[in-house]
C-alpha positions in Angstrom: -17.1 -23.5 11.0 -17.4 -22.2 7.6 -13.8 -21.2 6.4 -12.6 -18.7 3.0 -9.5 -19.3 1.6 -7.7 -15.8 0.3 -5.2 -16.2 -2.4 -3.7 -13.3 -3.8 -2.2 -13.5 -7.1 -0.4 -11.9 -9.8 0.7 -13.3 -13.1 0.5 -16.8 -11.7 -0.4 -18.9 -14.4 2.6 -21.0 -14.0 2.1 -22.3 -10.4 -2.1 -21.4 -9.5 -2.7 -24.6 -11.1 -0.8 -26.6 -8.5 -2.1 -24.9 -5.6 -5.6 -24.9 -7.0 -5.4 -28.8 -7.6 -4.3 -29.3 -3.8 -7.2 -27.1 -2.9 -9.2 -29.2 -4.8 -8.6 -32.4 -3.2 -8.9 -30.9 0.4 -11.2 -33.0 2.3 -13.1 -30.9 5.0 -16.3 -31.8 6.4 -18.0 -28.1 6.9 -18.4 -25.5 4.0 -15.5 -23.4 2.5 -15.0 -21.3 -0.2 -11.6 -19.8 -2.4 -10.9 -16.2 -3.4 -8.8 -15.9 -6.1 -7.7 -12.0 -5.5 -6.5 -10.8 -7.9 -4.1 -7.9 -8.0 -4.1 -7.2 -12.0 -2.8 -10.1 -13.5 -1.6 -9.7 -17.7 -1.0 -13.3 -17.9 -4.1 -16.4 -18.1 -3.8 -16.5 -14.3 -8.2 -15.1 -14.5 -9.1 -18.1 -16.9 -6.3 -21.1 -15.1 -9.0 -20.4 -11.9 -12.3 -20.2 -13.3 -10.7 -24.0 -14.9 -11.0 -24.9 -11.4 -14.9 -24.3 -10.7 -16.0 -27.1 -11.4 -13.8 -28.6 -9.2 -14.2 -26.0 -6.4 -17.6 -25.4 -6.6 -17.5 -22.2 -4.2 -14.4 -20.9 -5.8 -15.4 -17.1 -6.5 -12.2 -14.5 -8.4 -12.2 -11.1 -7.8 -10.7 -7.8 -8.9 -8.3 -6.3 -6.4 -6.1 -4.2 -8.9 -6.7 -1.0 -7.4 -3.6 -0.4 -4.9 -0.3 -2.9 -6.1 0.5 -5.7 -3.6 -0.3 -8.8 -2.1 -1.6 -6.9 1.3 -4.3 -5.5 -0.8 -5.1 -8.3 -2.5 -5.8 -10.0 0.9 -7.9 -7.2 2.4 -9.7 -7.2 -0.6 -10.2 -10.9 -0.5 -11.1 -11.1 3.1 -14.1 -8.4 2.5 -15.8 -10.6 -0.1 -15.4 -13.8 2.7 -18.2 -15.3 4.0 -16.4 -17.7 6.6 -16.3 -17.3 10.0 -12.6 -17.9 9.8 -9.8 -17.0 7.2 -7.0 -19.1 5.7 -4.2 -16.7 3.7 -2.1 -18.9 1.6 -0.3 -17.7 -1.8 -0.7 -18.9 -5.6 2.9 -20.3 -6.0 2.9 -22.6 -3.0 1.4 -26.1 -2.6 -0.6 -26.9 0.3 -0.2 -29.9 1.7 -2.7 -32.4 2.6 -5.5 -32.0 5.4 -4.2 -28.4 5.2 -8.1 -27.3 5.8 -9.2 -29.6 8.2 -5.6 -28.8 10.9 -6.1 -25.1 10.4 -10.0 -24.9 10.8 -9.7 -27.5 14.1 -7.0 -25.3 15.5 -9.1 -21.7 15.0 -12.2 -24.0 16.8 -9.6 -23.5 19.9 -7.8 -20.6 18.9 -8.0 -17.0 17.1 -4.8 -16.5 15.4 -2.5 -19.2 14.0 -0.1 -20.6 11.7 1.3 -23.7 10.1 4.4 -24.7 9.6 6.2 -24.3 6.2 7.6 -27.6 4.3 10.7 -26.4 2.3 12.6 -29.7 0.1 9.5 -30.7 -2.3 8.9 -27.0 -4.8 13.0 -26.4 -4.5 15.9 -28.0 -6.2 18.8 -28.8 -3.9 20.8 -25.8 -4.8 17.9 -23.4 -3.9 17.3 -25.1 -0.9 20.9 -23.8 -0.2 20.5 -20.3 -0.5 18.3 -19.6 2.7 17.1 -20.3 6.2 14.0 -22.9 6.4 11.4 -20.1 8.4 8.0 -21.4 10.2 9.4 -25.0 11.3 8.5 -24.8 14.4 6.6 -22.6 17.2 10.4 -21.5 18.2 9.9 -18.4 15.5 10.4 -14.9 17.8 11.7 -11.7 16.3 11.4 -8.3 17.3 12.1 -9.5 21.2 9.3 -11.9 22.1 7.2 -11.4 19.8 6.2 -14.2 17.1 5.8 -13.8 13.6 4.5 -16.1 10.8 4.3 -15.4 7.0 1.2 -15.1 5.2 1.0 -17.9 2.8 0.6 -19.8 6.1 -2.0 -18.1 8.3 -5.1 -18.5 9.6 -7.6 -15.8 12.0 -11.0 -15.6 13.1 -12.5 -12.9 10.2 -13.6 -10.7 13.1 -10.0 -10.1 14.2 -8.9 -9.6 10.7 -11.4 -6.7 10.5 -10.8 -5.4 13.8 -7.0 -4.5 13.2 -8.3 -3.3 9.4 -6.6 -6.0 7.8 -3.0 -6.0 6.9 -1.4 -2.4 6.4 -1.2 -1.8 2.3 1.5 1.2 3.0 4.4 -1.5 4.2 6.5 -2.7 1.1 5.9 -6.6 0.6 7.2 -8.5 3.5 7.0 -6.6 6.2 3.3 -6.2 6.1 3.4 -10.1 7.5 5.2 -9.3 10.8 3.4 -5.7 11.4 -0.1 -7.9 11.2 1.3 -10.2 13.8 2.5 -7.5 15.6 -0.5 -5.5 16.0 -2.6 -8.4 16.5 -0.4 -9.2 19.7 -0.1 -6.1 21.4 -3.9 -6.2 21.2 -3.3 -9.2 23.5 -3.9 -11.9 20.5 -1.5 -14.9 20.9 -0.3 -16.4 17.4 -0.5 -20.3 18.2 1.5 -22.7 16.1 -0.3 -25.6 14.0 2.6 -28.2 13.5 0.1 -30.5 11.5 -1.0 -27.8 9.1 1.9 -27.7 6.2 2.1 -25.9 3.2 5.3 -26.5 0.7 6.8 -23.5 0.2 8.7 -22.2 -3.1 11.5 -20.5 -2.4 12.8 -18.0 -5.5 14.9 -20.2 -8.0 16.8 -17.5 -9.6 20.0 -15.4 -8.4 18.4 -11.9 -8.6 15.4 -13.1 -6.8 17.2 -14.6 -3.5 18.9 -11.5 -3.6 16.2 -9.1 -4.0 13.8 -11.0 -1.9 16.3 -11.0 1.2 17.0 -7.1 0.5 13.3 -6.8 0.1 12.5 -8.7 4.0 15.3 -7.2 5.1 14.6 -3.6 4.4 11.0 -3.7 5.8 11.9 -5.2 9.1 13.3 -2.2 9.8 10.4 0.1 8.8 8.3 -2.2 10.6 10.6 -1.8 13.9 10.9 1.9 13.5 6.9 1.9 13.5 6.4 -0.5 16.6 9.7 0.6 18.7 7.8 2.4 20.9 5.5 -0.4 21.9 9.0 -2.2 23.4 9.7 -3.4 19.8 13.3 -4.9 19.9 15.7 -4.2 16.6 16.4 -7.2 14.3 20.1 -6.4 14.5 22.4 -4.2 16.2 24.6 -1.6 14.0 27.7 -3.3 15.6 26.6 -6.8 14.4 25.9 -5.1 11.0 29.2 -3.7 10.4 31.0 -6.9 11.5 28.8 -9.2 9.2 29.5 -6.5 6.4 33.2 -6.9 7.6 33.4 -10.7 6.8 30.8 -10.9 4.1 33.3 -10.2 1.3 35.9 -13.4 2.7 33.3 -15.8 2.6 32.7 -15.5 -1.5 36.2 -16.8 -1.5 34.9 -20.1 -0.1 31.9 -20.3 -2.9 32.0 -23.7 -4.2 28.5 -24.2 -6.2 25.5 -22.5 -7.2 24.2 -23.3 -3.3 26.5 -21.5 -2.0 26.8 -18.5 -4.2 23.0 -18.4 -3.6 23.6 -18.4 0.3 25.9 -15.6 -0.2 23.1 -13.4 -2.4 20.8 -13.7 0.3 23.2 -12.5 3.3 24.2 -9.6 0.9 20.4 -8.5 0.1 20.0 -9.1 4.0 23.0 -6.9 4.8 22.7 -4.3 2.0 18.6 -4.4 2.8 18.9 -3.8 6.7 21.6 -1.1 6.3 19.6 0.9 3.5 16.4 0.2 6.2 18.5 2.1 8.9 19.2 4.9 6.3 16.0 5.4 5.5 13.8 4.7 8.3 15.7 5.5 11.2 18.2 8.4 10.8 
């Protein structure tokens, strides 16, 4: 099975060159290829990828600066792919080793999957603090029943990806990971879980972004539940469980000892603050 590799970037001239070198040292036995999408990069990220031709021979980048985001960056990607199959994975993560081969052997079997995410070896202690470890295991429902997975870890048969018109460009970044998996499911489309196929994952090392990345998720999942509700969708959170968190959220700074924890208390307030702007905006 011939598989493309989508990786959207912008501005990633600091970490493309790590996930390009894992790439590179991939061994899979069938033909593949890498997109380097990208979604109008300023920085070197253009001339850091063509570095790596020679080492990925079928390792093709392409403009997708017309709409911003990472959702058109992949649909744009995954119209110039040849495979058979599709592997998302993002410029500022590392995949692991034999990442190709545990994907591409799964999709023989399966249409839709996902691998797991690895979260210590890209994150300094302190970061690690500041958040949840998400795609560990096949245990990863939300919405009800439904599973989810995040698109630096995903892999689908190219006709599915064109069937559901790839992911949906209008949903802010985040949620246009769960609204994929969700349409993809209520078209009957299982999302099967590739324990083997790891990825290490970089979480956001500052304190603004673990704060505006967990308002950011946290915001969408509510758009992306006002849009699917009807379809027995159930709500991330109840307004009653809002409130109370928003309650207690202010007593647990007192117990901040260190940078982890004053991260871990950013990302529960973007979460809280994101989630109760979401219902503002979306719902009422």
């Amino acid at each position: 099975m011939k598989i493309s590799i989508v990786i959207p970037c912008f501005n990633a001239t600091q970490t493309l060159p790590l996930q390009l070198e894992a790439l590179a040292n991939q061994e899979y036995s069938h033909p593949w290829e890498v997109i380097i999408s990208d979604n109008g990069s300023t920085d070197n990220t253009e001339a850091i990828a063509q570095q790596f031709q020679e080492k990925i021979p079928n390792l093709r980048i392409i403009g997708a600066a017309t709409i911003k985001g990472a959702a058109h960056a992949r649909n744009v990607g995954a119209l110039a792919a040849t495979g058979e199959a599709i592997l998302f994975c993002d410029a500022d993560d590392e995949v692991a080793p034999r990442w190709i081969e545990a994907m591409a052997e799964a999709l023989a079997k399966y249409d839709f999957v996902a691998g797991c995410m690895e979260c210590t070896k890209l994150n300094e202690k302190w970061v690690q603090k500041s958040r949840f470890f998400p795609q560990q295991s096949d245990d990863f429902p939300k919405y009800g029943l439904m599973h989810m997975a995040a698109s630096c870890n995903l892999g689908i048969k190219r006709s599915l990806h064109e069937k559901i018109n790839g992911f949906d460009e209008s949903i802010p970044a985040g949620g246009e990971d769960d609204d994929y998996c969700l349409r993809l499911q209520q078209i009957g489309i299982s999302l099967h879980f590739v324990p083997t196929a790891a990825i290490h994952y970089r979480f956001r090392d500052s304190f603004y972004g673990i704060y505006q990345q967990s308002y950011s998720y946290a915001k969408t999942e509510i758009l992306v539940y006002q849009r699917h509700k009807h379809r027995g969708v159930v709500a991330p959170v109840s307004w009653k469980s809002l409130i109370r968190r928003l309650i207690f959220l202010p007593a647990k700074l007192l117990k901040v000892r260190d940078r982890g924890d004053l991260a871990k208390w950013l990302w529960d307030l973007g979460e809280l603050v994101g989630r109760s702007q979401g219902y503002f905006k979306y719902m009422i």
